[in-house]
C-alpha positions as CSV (number, residue, x, y, z in Angstrom):
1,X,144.6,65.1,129.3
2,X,140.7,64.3,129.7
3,X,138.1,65.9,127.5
4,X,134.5,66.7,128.3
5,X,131.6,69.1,127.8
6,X,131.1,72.1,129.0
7,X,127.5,74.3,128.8
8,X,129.0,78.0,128.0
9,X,125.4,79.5,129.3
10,X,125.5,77.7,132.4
11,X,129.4,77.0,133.1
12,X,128.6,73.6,134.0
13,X,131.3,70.9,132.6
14,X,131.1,66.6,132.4
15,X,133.9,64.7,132.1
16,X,133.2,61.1,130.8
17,X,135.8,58.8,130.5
18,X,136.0,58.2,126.2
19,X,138.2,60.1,124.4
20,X,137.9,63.8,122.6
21,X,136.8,61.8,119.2
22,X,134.4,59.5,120.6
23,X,133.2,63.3,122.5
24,X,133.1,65.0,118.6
25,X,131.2,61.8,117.5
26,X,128.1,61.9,120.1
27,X,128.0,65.6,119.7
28,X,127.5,65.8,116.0
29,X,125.3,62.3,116.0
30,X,122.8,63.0,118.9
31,X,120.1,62.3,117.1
32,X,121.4,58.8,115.9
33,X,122.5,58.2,119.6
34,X,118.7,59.2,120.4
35,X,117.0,57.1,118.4
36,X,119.4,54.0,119.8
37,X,119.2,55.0,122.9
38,X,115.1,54.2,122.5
39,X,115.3,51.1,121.1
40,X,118.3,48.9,122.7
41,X,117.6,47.0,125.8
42,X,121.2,46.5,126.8
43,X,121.7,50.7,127.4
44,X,124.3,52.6,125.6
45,X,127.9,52.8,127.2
46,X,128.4,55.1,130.3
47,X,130.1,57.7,128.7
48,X,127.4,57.8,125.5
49,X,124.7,57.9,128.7
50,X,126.2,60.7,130.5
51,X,126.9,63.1,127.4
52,X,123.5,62.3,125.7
53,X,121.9,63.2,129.4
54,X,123.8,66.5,129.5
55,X,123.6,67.4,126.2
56,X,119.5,66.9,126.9
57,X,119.5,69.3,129.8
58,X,121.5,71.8,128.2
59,X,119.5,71.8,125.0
60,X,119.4,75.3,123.1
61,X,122.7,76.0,125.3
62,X,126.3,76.4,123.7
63,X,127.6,73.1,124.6
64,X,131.3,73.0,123.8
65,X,134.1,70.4,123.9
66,X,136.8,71.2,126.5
67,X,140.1,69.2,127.9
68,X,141.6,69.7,131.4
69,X,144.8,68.2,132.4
């Protein structure tokens, strides 16, 4: 089973490759993941990238975790 977000206003999902947890963990720590993101030269791991960039353009949306088989 993968899990990913999903925008509920714009029915637009990601699926990075981390698990469901690491998912829950960016969600509820964006702004920590932010504020690294700003200040590391080496770039944050693909999957912290790619959920930190859709949960950016969805801001103010309903973005939701999800799991697919």
């Amino acid at each position: 089973m993968q899990h990913g977000y999903k925008c509920e206003d714009c029915e637009v999902a990601i699926f990075p490759t981390t698990t469901r947890t690491e998912l829950a963990w960016l969600k509820d720590r964006i702004h920590v993941v932010r504020e690294v993101a700003k200040h590391t030269s080496n770039g944050l791991d693909l999957w912290m990238s790619e959920g930190l960039d859709f949960i950016n353009d969805h801001a103010g949306h309903s973005v939701i975790i999800v799991a697919r088989k």
